[in-house]
N, C-alpha and C positions, 0 to 999 in steps of 0.2 A: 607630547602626551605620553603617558607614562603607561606600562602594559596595564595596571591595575586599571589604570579610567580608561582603555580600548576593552579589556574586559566587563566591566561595568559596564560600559556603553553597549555592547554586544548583546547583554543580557535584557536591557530597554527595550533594544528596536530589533528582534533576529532576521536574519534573511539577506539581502541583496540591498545595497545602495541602487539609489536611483542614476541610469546611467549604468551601470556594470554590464559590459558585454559577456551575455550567455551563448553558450550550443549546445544542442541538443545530439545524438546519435542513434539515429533508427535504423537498423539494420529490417532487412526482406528479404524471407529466402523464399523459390519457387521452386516447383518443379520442371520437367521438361524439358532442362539444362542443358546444351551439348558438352559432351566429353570436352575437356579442354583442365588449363591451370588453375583457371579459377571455379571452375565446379567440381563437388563431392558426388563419390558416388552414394547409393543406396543411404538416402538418409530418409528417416522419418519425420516429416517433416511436421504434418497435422497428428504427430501422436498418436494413432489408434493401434501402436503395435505391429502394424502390417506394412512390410514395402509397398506400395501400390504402384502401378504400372507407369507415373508422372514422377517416383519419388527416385529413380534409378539414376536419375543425375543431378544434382541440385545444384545451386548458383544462389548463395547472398550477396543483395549491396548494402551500400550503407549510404543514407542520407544527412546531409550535418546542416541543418537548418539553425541559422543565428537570428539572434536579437537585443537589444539592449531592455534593462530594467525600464519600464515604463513608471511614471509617476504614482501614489494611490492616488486611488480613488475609492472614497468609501463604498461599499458594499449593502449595509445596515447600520443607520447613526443611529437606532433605539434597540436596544439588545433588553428582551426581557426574560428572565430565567425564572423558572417555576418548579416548584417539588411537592408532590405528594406523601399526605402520612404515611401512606402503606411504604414508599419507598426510600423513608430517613426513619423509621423506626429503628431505635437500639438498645430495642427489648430483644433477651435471647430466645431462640424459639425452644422447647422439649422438643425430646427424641419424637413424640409422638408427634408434635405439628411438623415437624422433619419428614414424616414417613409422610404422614397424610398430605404432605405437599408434592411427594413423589409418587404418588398413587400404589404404597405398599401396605397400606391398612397400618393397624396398631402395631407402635414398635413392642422389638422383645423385650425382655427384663435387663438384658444385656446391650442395648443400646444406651442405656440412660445414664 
């Protein structure tokens, strides 16, 4: 197979053969950590800014949870797409329906 038809083919079907082993990497940090090599001190860990009184040692693991590609299965065999005038109009709008959409009243002479 030639790179042009593995690219062309890529471009058909994207994503994962079926069959393809995946992993995934979740990392968890907590607080309450003893002092040790694998825990940090003073981090923050929920973000609010503040060391809080659990955040003085912390410890992540990491979970590596695997799986292979499972087969499809469809999802939705009828897809129906729908569009409104208001929202495929390619009329241009004036300054003024500009403003009036943004709740600034009439535009100035210098908008137009």
């Amino acid at each position: 197979m030639s790179q042009r038809d593995t690219i062309e083919q890529s471009r058909q079907r994207p994503g994962f053969s079926v069959g393809t082993p995946t992993r995934a990497e979740i990392i968890v940090s907590f607080g309450n950590a003893k002092a040790g090599a694998t825990s940090s001190p003073n981090v923050d860990i929920n973000g609010n800014g503040l060391l809080d009184a659990d955040e003085v040692w912390v410890q992540s693991v990491a979970a590596r949870p695997s799986a292979t590609v499972p087969a499809e299965t469809p999802g939705n065999e009828t897809v129906t797409l729908s569009r409104t005038r208001r929202s495929t109009s390619t009329r241009r709008r004036t300054a003024e329906e500009r403003h009036r959409s943004h709740g600034q009243g009439p535009a100035a002479a210098t908008d137009v």
